[in-house]
C-alpha positions in Angstrom: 10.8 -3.8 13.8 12.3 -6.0 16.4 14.0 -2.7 18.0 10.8 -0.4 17.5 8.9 -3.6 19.8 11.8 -3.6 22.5 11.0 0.0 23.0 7.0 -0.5 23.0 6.1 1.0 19.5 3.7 -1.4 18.9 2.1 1.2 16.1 3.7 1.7 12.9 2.5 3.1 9.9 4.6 2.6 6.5 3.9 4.7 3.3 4.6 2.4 0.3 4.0 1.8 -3.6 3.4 -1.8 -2.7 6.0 -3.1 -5.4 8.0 -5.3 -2.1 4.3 -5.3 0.0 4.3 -9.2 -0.5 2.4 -11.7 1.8 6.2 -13.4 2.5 7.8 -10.2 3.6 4.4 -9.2 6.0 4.1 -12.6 7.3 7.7 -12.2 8.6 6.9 -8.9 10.4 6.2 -9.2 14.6 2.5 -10.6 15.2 2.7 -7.8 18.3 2.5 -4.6 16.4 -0.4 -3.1 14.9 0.6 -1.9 11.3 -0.7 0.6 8.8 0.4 0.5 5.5 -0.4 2.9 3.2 -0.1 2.7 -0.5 -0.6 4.8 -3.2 -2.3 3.1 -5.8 -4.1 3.9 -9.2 -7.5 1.6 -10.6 -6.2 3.2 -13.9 -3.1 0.7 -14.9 -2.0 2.7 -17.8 -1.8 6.1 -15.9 -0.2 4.3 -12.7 2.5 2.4 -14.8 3.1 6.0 -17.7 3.2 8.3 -14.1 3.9 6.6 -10.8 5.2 2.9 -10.9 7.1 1.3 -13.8 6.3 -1.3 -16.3 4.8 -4.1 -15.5 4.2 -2.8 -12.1 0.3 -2.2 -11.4 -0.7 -5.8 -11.9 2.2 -7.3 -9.2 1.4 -4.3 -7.0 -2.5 -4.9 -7.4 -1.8 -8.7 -6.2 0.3 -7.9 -3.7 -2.7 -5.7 -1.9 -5.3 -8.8 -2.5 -3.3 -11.8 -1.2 -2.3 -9.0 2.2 -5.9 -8.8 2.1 -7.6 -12.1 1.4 -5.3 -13.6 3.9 -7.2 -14.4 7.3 -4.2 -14.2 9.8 -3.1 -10.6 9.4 -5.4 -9.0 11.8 -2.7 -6.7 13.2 -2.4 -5.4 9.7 -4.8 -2.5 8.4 -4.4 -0.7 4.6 -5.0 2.7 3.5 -5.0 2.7 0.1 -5.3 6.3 -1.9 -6.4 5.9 -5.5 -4.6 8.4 -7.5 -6.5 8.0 -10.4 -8.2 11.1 -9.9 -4.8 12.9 -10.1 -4.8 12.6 -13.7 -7.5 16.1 -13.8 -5.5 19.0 -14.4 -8.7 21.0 -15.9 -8.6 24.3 -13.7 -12.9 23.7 -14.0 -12.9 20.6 -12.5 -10.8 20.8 -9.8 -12.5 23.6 -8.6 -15.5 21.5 -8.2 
């Protein structure tokens, strides 16, 4: 990050599951840059933790996204956050629609 600021990259966009997204680790990140994160997340637990994450995952992930969001002093931080749930319809019919 440090580096990417030297050299005027004050944009950066991160694809993550969330799982290490926690309020410590983007608190330490440069108040400079503007940061995207995007996550991949499911509002179905059991079909995010039997397909994407692991056990025990959704609900440390899930809080991980609320405290980044609930906290006030993270303005140079902005979320895109894809809910997968629909990837769970593999019925040719409907995913035609």
């Amino acid at each position: 990050s440090l580096l990417a600021e030297k050299y005027r990259f004050n944009n950066q966009l991160f694809a993550t599951n969330g799982y290490f997204l926690t309020l410590d680790r983007i608190n330490s990140l440069s108040k400079s840059v503007k940061y995207t994160l995007t996550v991949d997340f499911c509002s179905d637990e059991t079909f995010f933790e039997t397909n994407i994450g692991t056990p025990n995952s959704w609900e440390k992930i899930k809080n991980n996204i609320l405290d980044i969001l609930n906290s006030k002093n993270l303005r140079n931080i902005n979320f895109i956050i894809t809910d997968i749930s629909s990837f769970s319809n593999f019925s040719k019919n409907e995913l035609s629609e």
